[in-house]
C-alpha positions in Angstrom: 102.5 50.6 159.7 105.2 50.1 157.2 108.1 50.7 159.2 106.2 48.5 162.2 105.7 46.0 159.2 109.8 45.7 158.2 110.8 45.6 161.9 108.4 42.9 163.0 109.6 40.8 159.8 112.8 40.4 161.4 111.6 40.1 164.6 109.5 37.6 163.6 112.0 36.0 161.3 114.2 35.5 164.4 111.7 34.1 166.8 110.5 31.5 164.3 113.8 30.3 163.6 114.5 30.4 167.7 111.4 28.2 168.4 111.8 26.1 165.7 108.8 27.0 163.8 110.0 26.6 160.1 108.8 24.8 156.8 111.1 22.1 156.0 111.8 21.5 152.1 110.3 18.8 150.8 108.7 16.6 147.1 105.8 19.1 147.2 107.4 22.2 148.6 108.8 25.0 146.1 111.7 26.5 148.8 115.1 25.0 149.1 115.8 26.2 152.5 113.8 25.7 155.5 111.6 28.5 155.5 109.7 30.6 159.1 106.5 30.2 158.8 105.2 32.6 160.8 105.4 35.4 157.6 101.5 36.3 158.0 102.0 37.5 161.8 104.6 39.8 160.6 102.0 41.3 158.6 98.5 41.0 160.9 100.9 42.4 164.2 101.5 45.9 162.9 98.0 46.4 160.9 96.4 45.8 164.7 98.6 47.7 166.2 98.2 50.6 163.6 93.9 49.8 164.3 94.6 50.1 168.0 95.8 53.4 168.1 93.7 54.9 164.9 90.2 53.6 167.1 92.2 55.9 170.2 91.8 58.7 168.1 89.4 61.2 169.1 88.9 63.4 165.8 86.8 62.0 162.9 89.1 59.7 161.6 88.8 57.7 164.8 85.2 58.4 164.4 85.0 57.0 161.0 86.8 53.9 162.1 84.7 53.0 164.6 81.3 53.7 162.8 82.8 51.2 160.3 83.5 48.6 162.5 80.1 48.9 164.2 78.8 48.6 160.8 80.8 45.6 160.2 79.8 43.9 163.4 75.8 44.7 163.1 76.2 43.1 159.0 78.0 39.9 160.9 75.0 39.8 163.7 71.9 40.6 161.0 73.4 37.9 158.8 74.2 35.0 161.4 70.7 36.1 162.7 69.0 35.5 159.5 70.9 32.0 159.4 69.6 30.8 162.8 66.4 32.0 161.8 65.9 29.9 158.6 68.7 27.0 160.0 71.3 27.5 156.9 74.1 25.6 157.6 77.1 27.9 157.2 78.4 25.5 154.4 75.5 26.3 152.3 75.5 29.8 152.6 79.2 30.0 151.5 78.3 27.1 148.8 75.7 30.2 147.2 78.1 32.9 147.4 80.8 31.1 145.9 78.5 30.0 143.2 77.2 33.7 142.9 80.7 35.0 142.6 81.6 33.0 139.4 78.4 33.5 137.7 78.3 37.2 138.1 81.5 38.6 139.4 80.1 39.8 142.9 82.4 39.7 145.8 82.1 36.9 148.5 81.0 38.5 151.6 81.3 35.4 154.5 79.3 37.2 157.4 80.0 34.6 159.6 82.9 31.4 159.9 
């Protein structure tokens, strides 16, 4: 993923700069320079690709993989479930755990955007 990662940068550096997709310095902007601003794709592209083929696996780290994201998707379902069920707005639910993050330092989980 690393090596995918350092390629794609400059891939991606080029094809920003090609199609003209750039951050242009300005009063509330910190770069001098106009600046691509696809950096996060650069990123995200070789950590799917890298998911892709570690879900083609067919040993148990494959296996693990994809218990995880089943996990992940039945959390998401149970928890936008719940939601419907008692009409939450998504706001307040992500109001709460905000809230419950400052006061005791849990994580905010967002099941569902």
């Amino acid at each position: 993923a690393l090596l995918l990662a350092l390629l794609a940068t400059h891939l991606i550096i080029y094809l920003a700069r090609w199609l003209k997709i750039i951050d242009s310095p300005g009063v509330r902007k910190i770069h001098d320079a106009p600046v691509p601003r696809l950096g996060g794709l650069a990123l995200a592209l070789p950590a799917l690709v890298m998911s892709i083929c570690v879900l083609a696996l067919d040993n148990s780290i494959g296996q693990s993989f994809r218990g995880i994201g089943r996990q992940g998707n039945l959390a998401q379902r149970v928890g936008h479930s719940a939601r419907e069920a008692l009409s939450i707005p998504a706001r307040v639910v992500e109001a709460q755990a905000a809230v419950r993050h400052r006061l005791n330092r849990q994580p905010v989980l967002l099941l569902d955007e």
